[in-house]
Structure formats: structure tokens, C-alpha cells
C-alpha positions as CSV (number, residue, x, y, z in Angstrom):
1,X,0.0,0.0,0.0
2,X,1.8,3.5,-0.8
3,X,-0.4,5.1,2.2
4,X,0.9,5.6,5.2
5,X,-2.5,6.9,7.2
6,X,-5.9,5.8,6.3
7,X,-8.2,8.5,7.7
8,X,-11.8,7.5,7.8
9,X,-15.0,9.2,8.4
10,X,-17.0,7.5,11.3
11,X,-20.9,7.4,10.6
12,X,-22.2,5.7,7.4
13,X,-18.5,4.8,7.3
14,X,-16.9,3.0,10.0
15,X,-20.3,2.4,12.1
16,X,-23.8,2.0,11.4
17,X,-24.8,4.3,13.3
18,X,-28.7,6.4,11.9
19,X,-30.9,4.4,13.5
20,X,-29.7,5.1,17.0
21,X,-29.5,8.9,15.9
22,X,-32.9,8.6,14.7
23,X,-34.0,7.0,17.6
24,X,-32.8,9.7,19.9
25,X,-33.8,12.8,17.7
26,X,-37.9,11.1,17.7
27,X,-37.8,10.1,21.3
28,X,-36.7,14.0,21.9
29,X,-39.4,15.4,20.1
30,X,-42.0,13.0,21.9
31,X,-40.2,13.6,25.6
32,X,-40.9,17.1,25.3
33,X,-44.6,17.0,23.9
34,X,-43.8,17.7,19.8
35,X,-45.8,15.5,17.7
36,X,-43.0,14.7,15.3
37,X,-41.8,11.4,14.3
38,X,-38.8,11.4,11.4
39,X,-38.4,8.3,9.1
40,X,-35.1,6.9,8.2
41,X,-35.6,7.7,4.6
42,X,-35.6,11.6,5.8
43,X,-32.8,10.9,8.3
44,X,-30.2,10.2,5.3
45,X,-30.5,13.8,4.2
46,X,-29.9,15.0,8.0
47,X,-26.9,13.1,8.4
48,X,-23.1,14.1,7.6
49,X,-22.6,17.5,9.2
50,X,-22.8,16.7,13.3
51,X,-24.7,15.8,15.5
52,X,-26.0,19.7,15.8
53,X,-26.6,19.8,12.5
54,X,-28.6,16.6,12.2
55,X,-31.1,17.9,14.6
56,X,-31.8,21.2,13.8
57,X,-32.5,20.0,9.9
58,X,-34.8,17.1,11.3
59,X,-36.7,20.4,13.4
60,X,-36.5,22.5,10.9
61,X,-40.1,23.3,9.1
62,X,-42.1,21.7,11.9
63,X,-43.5,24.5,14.1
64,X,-41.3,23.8,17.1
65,X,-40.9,27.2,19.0
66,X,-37.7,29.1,18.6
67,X,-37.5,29.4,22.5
68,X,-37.6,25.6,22.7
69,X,-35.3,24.5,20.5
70,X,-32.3,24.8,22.7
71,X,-34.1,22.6,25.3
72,X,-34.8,20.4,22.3
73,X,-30.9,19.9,21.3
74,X,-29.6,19.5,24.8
75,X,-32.7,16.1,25.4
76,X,-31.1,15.2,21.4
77,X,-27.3,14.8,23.2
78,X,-28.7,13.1,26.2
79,X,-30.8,10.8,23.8
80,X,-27.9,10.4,21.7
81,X,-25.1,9.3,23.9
82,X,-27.8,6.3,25.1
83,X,-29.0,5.1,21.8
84,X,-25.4,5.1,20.1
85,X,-24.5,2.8,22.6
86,X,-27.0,0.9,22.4
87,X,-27.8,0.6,18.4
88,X,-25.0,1.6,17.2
89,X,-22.2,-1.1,15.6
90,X,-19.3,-1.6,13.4
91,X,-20.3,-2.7,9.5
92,X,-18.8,-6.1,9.6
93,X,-15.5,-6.5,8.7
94,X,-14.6,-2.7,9.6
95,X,-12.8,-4.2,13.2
96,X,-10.8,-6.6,11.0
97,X,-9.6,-3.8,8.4
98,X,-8.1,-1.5,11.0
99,X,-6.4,-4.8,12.6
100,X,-4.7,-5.3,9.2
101,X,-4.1,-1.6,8.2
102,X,-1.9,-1.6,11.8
103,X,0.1,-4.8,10.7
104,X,0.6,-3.5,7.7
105,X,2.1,-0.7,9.2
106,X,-0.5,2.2,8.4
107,X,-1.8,4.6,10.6
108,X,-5.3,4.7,11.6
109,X,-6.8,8.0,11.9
110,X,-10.8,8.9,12.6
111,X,-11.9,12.5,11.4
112,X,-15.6,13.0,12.2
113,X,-18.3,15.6,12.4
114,X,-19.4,13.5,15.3
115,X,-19.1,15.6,18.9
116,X,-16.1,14.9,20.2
117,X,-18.0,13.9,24.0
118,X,-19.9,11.3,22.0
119,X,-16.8,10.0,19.6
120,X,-15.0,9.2,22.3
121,X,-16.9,6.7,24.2
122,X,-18.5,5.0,21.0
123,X,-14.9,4.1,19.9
124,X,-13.9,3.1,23.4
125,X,-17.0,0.7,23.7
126,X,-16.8,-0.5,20.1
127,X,-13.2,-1.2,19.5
128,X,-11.8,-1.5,23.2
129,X,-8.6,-3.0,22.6
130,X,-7.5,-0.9,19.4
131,X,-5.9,2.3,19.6
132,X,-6.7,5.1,17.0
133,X,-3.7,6.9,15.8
134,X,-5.7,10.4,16.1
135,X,-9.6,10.2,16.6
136,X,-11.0,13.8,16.2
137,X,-14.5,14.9,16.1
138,X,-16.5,18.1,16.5
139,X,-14.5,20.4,18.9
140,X,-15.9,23.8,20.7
141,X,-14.6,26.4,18.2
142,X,-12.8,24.6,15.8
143,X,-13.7,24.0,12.0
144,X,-15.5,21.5,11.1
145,X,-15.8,19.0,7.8
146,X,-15.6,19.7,4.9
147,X,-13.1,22.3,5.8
148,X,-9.7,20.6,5.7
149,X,-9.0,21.8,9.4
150,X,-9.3,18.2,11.0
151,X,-7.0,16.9,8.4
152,X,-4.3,19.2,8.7
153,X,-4.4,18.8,12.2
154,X,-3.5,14.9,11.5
155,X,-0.5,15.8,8.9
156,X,1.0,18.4,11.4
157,X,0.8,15.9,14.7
158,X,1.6,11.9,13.1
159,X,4.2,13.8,10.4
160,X,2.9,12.7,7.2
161,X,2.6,14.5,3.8
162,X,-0.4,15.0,1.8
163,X,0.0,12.4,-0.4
164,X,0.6,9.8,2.1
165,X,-3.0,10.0,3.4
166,X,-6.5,8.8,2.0
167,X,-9.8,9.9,3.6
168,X,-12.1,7.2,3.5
169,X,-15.8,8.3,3.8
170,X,-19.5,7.9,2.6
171,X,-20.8,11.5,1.2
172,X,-20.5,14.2,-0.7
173,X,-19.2,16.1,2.8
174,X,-15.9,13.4,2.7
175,X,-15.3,14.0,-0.6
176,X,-15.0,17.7,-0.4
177,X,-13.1,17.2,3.1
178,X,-10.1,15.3,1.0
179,X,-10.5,17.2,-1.9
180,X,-10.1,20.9,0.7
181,X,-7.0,18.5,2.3
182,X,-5.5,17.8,-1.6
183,X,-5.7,14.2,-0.3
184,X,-6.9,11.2,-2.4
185,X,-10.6,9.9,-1.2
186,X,-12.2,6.5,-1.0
187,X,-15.9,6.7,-1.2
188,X,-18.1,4.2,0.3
189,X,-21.3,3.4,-1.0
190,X,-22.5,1.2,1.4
191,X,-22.9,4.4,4.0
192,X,-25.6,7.3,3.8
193,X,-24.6,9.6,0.9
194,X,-26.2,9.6,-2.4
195,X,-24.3,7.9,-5.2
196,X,-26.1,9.3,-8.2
197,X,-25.1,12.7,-7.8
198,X,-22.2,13.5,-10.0
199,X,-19.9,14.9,-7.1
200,X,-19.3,10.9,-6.9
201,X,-17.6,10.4,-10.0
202,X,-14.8,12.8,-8.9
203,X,-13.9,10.6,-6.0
204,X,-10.6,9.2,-6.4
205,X,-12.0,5.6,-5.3
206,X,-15.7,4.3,-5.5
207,X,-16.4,0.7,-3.3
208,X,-19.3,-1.0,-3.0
209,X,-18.7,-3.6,0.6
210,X,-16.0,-3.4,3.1
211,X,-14.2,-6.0,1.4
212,X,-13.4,-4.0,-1.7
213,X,-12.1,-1.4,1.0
214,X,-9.9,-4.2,2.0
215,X,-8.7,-5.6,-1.1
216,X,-8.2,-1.7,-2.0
217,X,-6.0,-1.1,0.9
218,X,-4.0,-4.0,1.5
């Protein structure tokens, strides 16, 4: 493999992770008395830019009081940190992949829009034994994907160039993240993006499965 650092995107990428997002954004609305119930069809397009972001698109155009919607985000985060530990897994073989990327001798790198007090214990419960080479997700005052901030970060602290890095993601946000970073980009279509846009065709790799990830990085 010529790369040193595989950098991958986390939801839709690494984990399966809507339906616990879902879960807590519709058990949010109905805690606090909003008759609103998303599907998972209308989740895909909330997905990709944080957590944040996720629930104010699923609130947005359904009446819910502008003085309420803080109260509304802070019951999402609660929600959130119990669902995604309790729906949320690994696509199979993903565990496997990293295992080999570190024998092989590559770094392994998460760069997420994912709040970084969320990230943190999802990795921890879902791959306790492996350690990330940098795991970074959405900080307090810090850019986030697809500005190329995250990924610069990673050059500047593990000491790799540009083009010794791949960003491996699921949607039009990862693309434009490695394309911002002048890095080459893996796009999975397995995750929550969707593939027939043309921004796809620009992608520097297109997979299908996680074992075409495999076979493409070993």
C-alpha cells in the first residue's frame, strides 16, 4: 500500500450508526410534547454535518418554537449518547480492516463531524482493545468538515505528507473534506450519501462492501 495513514469518516463509514440517531432525535421530540416522528428515509439527508446539524435539519419546518429549540438539542445529546450505545455497531468487517491496516504498518486516523463527548466513548465501547492513531471529532470552536482543518491537524501531529494520506468516507461532505486537504478519497457506497449525484464520479475511489475497502487497501 503506498499510504501511510488511512483516515476515515465515522458514521455511514466506519459504524452503522442512523438508526440510533434517529432514535434519539424522535424520542426528543415525543419527551418534550412535539408530535414529530422522522423516518429513516428523511434521516439520510440529515446526516453528515454533526450531530448539531442533524437535529436542527430534522426540526427544521415543523412548528417547534424558537425558545424551545435549545431545550430540544440538549434532550437530542442526552438521547444520543444512550442510543449510540445501544444501536449503534461496526459494518462487519470494519474491526478486521483496522487490525490489518496496523500490521501492515499504516496509521489509523478517525476524522468525524461526530461531537467529540460522544466519539469518544463509542470508539472506546466498540473497538476496546484498538488504539486510534488520532480520533477527532467536532470540537468547541474549531472547524469543522468539509473544511480541511481536522485533516491538517493529522498531517502536522503523526508527520505525514499529503500524499501519504486517503480519507475514507460515505458522502459528498468526505469528498470535499479530502479534496479541501488535496488528499486522495475513498468513497463508500454502502454508507448514507447519495451515489447518483455526479460529485461521486470525482472521488478518487468508489467501493461497493467493506471488502473492496480491504482488497483496495492491503
Amino acid at each position: 500500500m503506498k499510504y501511510k495513514c488511512a483516515i476515515f469518516d465515522l458514521d455511514g463509514t466506519v459504524l452503522e450508526s442512523l438508526q440510533g440517531i434517529l432514535d434519539a432525535i424522535n424520542m426528543s421530540f415525543k419527551q418534550l410534547g412535539f408530535n414529530v416522528e422522522r423516518t429513516y428515509e428523511e434521516a439520510k439527508y440529515f446526516i453528515g454535518a454533526g450531530a448539531i446539524e442533524f437535529a436542527r435539519r430534522a426540526i427544521k419546518g415543523q412548528n417547534i418554537p424558537l425558545d424551545r429549540e435549545q431545550e430540544l438539542m440538549e434532550t437530542f445529546l442526552v438521547n444520543y449518547a444512550k442510543t449510540q450505545s445501544e444501536v449503534t455497531k461496526p459494518f462487519k468487517g470494519i474491526p478486521e480492516l483496522f487490525e490489518e491496516l496496523r500490521k501492515n504498518g499504516v496509521k489509523v486516523c478517525i476524522a468525524s463531524n461526530k461531537p467529540q463527548i460522544l466519539l469518544e466513548p463509542v470508539l472506546k465501547q466498540l473497538f476496546p482493545t484498538f488504539k486510534f492513531d488520532i480520533a477527532y471529532g467536532q470540537r468547541p470552536n474549531k472547524p469543522e468538515k468539509p473544511d480541511p482543518f481536522i485533516i491538517f491537524e493529522i498531517f502536522k501531529e503523526l508527520h505525514v505528507e499529503p500524499d501519504e494520506c486517503i480519507y475514507i468516507g460515505d458522502s459528498e461532505y468526505d469528498y470535499e473534506t479530502a479534496h479541501n486537504a488535496g488528499i486522495d478519497s475513498v468513497i463508500v457506497r454502502y454508507g448514507y450519501g447519495f451515489y447518483d449525484k455526479p460529485w461521486i464520479k470525482k472521488a478518487t475511489y468508489i467501493v461497493d462492501s467493506v471488502n473492496e475497502l480491504r482488497e483496495l487497501l492491503n
